[in-house]
N, C-alpha and C positions, 0 to 999 in steps of 0.2 A: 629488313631485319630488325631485330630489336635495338636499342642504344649499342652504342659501343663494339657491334659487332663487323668484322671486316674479313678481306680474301685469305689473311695470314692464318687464319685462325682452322685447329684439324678440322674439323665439320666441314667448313666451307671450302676447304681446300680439294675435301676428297670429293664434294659434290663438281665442284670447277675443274677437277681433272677428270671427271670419268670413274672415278673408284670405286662408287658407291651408288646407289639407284635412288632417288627420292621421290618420297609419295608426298604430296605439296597437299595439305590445308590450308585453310584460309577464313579468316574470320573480316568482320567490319566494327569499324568504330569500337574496338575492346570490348569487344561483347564476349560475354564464356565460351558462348558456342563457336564450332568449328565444323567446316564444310568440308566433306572430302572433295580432291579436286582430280585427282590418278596421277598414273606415275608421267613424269615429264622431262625435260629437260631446260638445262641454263644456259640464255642464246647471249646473255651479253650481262654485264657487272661494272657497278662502280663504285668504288670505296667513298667514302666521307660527305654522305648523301647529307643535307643539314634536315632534321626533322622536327616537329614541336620540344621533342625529349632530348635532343643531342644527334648526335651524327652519329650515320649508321653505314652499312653495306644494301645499296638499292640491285635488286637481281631480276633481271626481264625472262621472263617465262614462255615455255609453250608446251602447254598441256592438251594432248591429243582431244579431253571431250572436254574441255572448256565450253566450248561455244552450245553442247549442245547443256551442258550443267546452267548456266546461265538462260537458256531460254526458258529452262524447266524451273529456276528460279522467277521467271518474268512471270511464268502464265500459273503459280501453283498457288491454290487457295491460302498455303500454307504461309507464304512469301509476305515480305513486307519489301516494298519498291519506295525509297523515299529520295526525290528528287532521281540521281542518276546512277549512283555508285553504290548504293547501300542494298545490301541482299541480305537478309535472313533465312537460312534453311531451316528444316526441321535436323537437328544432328543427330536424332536416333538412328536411321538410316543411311543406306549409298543413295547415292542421288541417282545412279544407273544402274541394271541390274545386271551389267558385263562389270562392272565390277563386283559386286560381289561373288559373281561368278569366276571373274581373276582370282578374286582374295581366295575362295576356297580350294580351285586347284594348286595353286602356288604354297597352299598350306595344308595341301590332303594328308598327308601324313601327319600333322597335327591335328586333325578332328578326329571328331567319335568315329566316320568312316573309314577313315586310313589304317585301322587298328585290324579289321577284317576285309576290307574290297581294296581294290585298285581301280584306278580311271581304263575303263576300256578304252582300244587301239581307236584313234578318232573320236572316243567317248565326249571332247567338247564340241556343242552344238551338233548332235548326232542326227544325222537325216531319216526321216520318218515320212510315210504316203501323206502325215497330216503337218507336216513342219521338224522344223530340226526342236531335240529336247533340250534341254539345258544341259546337263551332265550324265552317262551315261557309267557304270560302276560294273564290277564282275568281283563275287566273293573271290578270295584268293583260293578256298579249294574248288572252285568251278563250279559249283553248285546252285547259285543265285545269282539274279543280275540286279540291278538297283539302279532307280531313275527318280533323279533329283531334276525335281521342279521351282529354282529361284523366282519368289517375288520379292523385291526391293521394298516395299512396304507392308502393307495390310494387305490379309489375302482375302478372298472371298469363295463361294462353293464353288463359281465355274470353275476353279483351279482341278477339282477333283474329276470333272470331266474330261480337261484336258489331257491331266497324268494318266486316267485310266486310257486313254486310247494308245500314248506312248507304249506303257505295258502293255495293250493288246498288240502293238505291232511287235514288240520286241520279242513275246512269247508266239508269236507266230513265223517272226524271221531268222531268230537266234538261240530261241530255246528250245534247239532240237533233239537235247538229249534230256528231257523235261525236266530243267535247271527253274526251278521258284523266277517269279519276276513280282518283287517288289516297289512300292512306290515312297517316294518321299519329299513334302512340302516344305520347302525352307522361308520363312518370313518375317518380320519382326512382332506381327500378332494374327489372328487369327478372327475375322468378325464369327459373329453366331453361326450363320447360312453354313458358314463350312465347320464349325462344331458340328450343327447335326448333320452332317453327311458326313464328316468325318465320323462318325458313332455309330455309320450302315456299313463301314468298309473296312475291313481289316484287314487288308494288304497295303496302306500307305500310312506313315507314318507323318507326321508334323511336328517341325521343329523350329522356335525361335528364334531369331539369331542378337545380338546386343553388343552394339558399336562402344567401346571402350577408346577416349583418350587423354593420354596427360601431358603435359609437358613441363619439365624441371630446370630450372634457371641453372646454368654451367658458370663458375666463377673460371677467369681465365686473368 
């Protein structure tokens, strides 16, 4: 934790008892950036840790994809490895793309989706003859189905082969009272290759996604 901080304190209190759920970041050496790490929990705690800056509250961690965030930091072009401990990610992104997949269902009704569809029954990682989809939607008046395709980073054209087969299976298996089946790419950019084929198809939409974070010093 930062200087000064300890188990007394409400933040840490509600994490230490269960109250509250944390999504755990993580940066190296005071750099700006921040990693996401997913939601986890707090296996053990010690108050009056001595640190370069003053004494703090030290908290042991277990984050379900740690292990596998850290590998994807070992092997990723993007990484900087110095010596044993130091990871740089890129922060515009999830480092996995079940989370961002977490993030959007747990926040469907705040997106531009939640406003017209709902997560169809089983609609996460929905079974298909070519693979399960990512998220699987039905308009609320029953009229359209909508199949979201998460990429965690840059997407590319195969993306738009793949969505169209999802939509073929779902317009062949579910849209039997000829309900539209839409498609749509979520990612944080788009290379060219899927511009222009995105520019042949006018049933899938793309959309960016922009990892926002802050964080504000609390006087206590």
């Amino acid at each position: 934790g930062k200087p000064r901080t300890h188990s007394k304190q409400p933040t840490f209190k509600k994490i230490l008892e269960g109250k509250t759920t944390p999504h755990f970041f993580a940066r190296w050496d005071q750099k700006p950036d921040f990693t996401y790490l997913g939601i986890g929990s707090v296996v053990d705690f010690q108050d009056s840790v001595l640190t370069r800056e003053g004494s703090a509250i030290e908290l042991t961690l277990a984050v379900k994809d740690a292990k596998d965030i850290l590998n994807y930091a070992a092997s990723s072009e993007d990484s900087s490895v110095k010596g044993t401990d130091e990871i740089i990610l890129p922060p515009s992104s999830f480092v996995l793309e079940k989370h961002l997949e977490d993030y959007i269902c747990k926040n469907w009704k705040n997106t531009i989706f939640g406003r017209e569809f709902d997560i169809y029954e089983n609609g996460r990682q929905y079974q298909t003859n070519t693979g399960p989809l990512d998220i699987l939607a039905k308009r609320k008046d029953d009229k359209e189905f909508l199949v979201l395709e998460l990429k965690r980073d840059l997407a590319s054209d195969v993306v738009v082969g793949q969505t169209l087969s999802y939509m073929g299976y779902i317009k062949q298996n579910l849209a039997l009272n000829d309900e539209k089946v839409r498609g749509c790419i979520i990612a944080t950019n788009a290379d060219q290759r899927l511009r222009n084929a995105l520019s042949s198809v006018d049933n899938i939409d793309f959309y960016e996604y922009k990892i926002n974070f802050s964080m504000n010093r609390i006087e206590t």
